[in-house]
C-alpha positions as CSV (number, residue, x, y, z in Angstrom):
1,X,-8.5,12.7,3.9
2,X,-7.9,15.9,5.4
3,X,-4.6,18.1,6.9
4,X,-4.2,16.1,10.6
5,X,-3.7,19.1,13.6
6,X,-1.2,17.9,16.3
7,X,-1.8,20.5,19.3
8,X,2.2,20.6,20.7
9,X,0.8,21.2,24.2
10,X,-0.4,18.0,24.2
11,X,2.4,16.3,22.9
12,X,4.4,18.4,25.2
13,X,2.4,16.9,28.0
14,X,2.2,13.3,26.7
15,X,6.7,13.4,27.0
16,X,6.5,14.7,30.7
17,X,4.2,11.8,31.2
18,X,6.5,9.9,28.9
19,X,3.1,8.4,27.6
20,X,4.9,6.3,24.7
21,X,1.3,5.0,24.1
22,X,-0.7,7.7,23.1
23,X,2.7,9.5,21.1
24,X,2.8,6.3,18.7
25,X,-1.1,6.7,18.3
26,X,-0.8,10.5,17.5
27,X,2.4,9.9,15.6
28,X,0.9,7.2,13.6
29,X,-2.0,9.1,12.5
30,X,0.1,12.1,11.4
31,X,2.5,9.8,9.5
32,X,-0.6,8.3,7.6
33,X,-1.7,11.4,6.4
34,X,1.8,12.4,5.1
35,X,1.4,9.1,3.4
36,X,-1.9,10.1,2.2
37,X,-1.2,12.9,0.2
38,X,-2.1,15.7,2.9
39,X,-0.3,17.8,5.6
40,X,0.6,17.8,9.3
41,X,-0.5,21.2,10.7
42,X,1.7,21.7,14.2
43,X,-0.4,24.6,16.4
44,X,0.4,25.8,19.6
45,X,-2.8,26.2,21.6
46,X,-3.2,29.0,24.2
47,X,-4.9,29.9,27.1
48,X,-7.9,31.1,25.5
49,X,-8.2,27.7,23.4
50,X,-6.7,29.6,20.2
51,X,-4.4,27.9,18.6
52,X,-1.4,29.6,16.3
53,X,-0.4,27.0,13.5
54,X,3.7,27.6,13.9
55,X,4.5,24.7,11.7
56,X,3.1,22.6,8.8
57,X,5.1,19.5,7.8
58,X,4.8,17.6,4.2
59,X,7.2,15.3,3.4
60,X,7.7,12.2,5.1
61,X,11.3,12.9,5.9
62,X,10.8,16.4,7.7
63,X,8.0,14.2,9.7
64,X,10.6,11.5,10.7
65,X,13.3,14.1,11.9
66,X,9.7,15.6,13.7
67,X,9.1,12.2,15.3
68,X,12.9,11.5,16.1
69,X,12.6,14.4,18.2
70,X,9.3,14.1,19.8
71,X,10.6,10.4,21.0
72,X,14.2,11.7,22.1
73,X,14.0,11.7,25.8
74,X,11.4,8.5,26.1
């Protein structure tokens, strides 16, 4: 198993959607590889499809606060 990217644009756009569906499935994923043994890599991409890692979460607890928040306002 490898590091799992979560582009926060996307998430970003997923909440003003308030696409619960497709969160839980990205969520999910990232909590698996936590579980796994690897590392959630949080990157901001930009308008020239570069993305800036800003974040890398390892523990399952930092990812839960991480979730908690994503979900917030659903």
């Amino acid at each position: 198993m490898e590091d799992y990217v979560i582009i926060v644009n996307r998430i970003e756009e997923l909440q003003l959607t308030q696409d619960r569906t497709e969160l839980e499935l990205i969520l999910d994923r990232a909590k698996r590889t936590i579980v796994g043994g690897q590392d959630v890599i949080l990157v901001r991409q930009n308008r020239n499809g570069q993305q800036e890692k800003f974040q890398t979460i390892s523990s399952e607890q930092d990812f839960e606060e991480y979730r908690k928040q994503v979900l917030r306002f659903l």
